[in-house]
C-alpha positions as CSV (number, residue, x, y, z in Angstrom):
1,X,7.8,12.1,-26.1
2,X,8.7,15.8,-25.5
3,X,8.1,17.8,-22.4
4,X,7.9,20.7,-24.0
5,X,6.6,22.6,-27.0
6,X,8.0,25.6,-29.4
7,X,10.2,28.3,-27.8
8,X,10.3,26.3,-24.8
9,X,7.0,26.8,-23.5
10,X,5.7,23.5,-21.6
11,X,3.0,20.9,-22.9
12,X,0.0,22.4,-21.8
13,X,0.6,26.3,-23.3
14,X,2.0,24.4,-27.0
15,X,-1.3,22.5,-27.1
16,X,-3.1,25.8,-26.6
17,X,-1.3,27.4,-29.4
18,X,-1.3,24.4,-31.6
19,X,-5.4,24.6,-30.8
20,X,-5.9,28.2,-31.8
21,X,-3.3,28.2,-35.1
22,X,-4.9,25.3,-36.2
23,X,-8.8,27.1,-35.8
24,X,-7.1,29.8,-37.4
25,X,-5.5,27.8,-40.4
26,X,-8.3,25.6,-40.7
27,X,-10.8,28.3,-41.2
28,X,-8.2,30.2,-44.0
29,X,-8.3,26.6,-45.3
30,X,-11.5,26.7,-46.1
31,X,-11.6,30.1,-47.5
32,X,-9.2,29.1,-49.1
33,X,-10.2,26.0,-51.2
34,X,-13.8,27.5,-51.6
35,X,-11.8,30.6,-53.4
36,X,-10.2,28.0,-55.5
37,X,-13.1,26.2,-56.1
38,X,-15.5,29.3,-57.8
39,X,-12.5,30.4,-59.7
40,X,-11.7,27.1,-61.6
41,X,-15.6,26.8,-61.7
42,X,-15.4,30.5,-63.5
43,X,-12.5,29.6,-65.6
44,X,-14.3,26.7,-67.1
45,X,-17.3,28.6,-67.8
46,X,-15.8,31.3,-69.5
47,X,-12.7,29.1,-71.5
48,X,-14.8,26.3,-72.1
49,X,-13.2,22.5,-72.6
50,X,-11.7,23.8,-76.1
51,X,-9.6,26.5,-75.0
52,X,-8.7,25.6,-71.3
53,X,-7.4,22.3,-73.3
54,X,-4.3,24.7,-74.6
55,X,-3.6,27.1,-71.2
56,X,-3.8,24.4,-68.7
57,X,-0.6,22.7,-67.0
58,X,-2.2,20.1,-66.4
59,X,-4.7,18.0,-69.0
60,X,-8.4,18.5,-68.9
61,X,-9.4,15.2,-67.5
62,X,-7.7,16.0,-64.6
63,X,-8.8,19.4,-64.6
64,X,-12.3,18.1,-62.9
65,X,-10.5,15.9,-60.3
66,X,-8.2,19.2,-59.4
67,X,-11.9,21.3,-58.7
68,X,-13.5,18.1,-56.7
69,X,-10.3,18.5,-54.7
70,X,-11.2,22.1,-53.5
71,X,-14.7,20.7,-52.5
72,X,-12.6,18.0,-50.4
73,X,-10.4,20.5,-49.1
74,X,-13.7,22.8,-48.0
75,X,-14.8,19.5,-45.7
76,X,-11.6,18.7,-44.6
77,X,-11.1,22.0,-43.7
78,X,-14.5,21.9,-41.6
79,X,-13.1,18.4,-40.1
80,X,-10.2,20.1,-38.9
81,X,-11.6,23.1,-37.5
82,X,-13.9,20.7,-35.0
83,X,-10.7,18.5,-34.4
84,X,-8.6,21.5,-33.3
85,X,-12.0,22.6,-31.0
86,X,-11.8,19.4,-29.7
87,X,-8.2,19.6,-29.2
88,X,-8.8,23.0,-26.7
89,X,-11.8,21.7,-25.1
90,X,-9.2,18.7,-23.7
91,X,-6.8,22.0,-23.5
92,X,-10.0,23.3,-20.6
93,X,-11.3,20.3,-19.2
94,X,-7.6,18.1,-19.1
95,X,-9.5,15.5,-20.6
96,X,-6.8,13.8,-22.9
97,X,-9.4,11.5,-25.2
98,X,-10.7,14.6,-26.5
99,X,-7.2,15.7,-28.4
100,X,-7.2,12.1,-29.6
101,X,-9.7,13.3,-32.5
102,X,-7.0,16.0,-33.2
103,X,-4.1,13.5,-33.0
104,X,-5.7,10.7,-35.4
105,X,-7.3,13.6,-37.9
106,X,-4.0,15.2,-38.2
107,X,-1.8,12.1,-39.0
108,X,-4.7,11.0,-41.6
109,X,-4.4,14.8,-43.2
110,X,-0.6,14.2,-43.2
111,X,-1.1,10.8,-45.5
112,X,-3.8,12.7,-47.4
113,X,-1.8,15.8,-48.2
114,X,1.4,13.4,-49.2
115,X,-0.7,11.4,-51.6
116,X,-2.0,14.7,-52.7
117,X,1.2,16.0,-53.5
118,X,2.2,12.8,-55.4
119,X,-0.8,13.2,-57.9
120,X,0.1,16.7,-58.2
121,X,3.7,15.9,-59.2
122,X,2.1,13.6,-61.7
123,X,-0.4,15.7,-63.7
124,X,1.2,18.8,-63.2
125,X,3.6,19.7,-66.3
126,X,5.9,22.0,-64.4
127,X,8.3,22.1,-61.3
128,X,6.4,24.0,-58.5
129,X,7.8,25.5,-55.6
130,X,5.0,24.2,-53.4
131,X,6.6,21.2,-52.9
132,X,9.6,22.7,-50.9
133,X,6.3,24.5,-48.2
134,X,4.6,20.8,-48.4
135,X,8.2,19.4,-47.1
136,X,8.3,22.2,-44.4
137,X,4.7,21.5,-43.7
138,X,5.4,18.1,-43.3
139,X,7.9,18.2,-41.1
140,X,5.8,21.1,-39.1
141,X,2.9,18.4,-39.0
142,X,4.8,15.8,-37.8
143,X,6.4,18.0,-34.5
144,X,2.8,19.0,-33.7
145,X,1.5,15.8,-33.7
146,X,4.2,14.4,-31.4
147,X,3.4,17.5,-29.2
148,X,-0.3,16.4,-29.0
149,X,0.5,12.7,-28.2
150,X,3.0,13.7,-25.7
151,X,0.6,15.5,-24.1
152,X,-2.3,12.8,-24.3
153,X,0.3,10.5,-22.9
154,X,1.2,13.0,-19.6
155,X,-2.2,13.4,-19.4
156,X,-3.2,9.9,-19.1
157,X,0.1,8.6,-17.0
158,X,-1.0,11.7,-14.3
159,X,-4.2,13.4,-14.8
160,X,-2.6,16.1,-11.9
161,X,0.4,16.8,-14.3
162,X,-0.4,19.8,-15.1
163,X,-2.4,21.4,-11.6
164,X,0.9,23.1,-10.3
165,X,0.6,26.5,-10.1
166,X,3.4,28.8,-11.7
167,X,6.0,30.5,-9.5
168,X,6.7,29.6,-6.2
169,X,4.8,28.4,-3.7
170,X,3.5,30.6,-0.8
171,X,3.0,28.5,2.8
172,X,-0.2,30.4,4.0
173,X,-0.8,30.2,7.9
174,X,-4.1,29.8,9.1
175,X,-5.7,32.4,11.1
176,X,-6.1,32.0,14.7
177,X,-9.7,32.5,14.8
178,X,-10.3,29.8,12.5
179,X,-12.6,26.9,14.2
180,X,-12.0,23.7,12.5
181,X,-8.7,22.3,11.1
């Protein structure tokens, strides 16, 4: 468990950035692969099986799997844009089963993406330097989800963890007209 996030900012703050950055990269994700998807779809419909046979790193029956993939990625993409909403609205309310979503989805997407990367290395006929960002990404992935279940776990050991206010605390005095105690 960690106590706190990046740059030193406690639990509570990281899993409020981690939230919003991973809206943010969910919803280029899905951009993304829908992108990818219409242009493959365009290349095949213009090349045709024949030709695309020739320019393609990668052989043609796998050229089909490769354009189901950016349909998968489009969902996925959806999946993780409700898991990271989830992951703020336990961010608001301090509820800590509703990052669970976030915390299970992400450690799924890291399995996913690593098998991913495997077929890719596979069918693929050169060296790409993708590989290197999927290592980072990884490793980026696997921080962030520590963060989460450290924070699930605070959360659930001490549901007041995180009521302290910042910056020191002021004794306020009563005033004497007050009538009950």
């Amino acid at each position: 468990m960690v106590r706190t996030c990046c740059c030193g900012c406690d639990l509570r703050t990281g899993v409020f950035l981690i939230g919003i950055f991973g809206l943010l990269y969910s919803g280029y994700q899905v951009y993304f692969n829908y992108d990818g998807y219409k242009t493959l779809i365009e290349i095949e419909k213009t090349y045709g099986e024949s030709a695309l046979e020739e320019k393609l790193p990668v052989d043609y029956k796998y050229f089909k799997a490769i354009v189901r993939l950016g349909l998968v990625g489009m969902a996925f993409g959806g999946i993780s844009i409700l898991a990271s909403a989830l992951l703020l609205w336990s961010y608001v309310s301090r509820n800590p089963y509703l990052a669970f979503p976030y915390f299970f989805w992400n450690i799924f997407m890291l399995l996913y993406t690593f098998g991913l990367t495997i077929f890719i290395i596979d069918v693929w006929k050169a060296f790409q330097y993708i590989y290197a960002i999927n290592i980072a990404w990884w490793l980026l992935s696997i921080y962030l989800i520590i963060v989460v279940y450290s924070y699930i776990e605070t959360l659930r050991q001490d549901p007041s963890a995180f009521d302290v206010a910042p910056g020191p605390a002021i004794a306020m005095q009563r005033p004497s007209y007050a009538r009950f105690p």
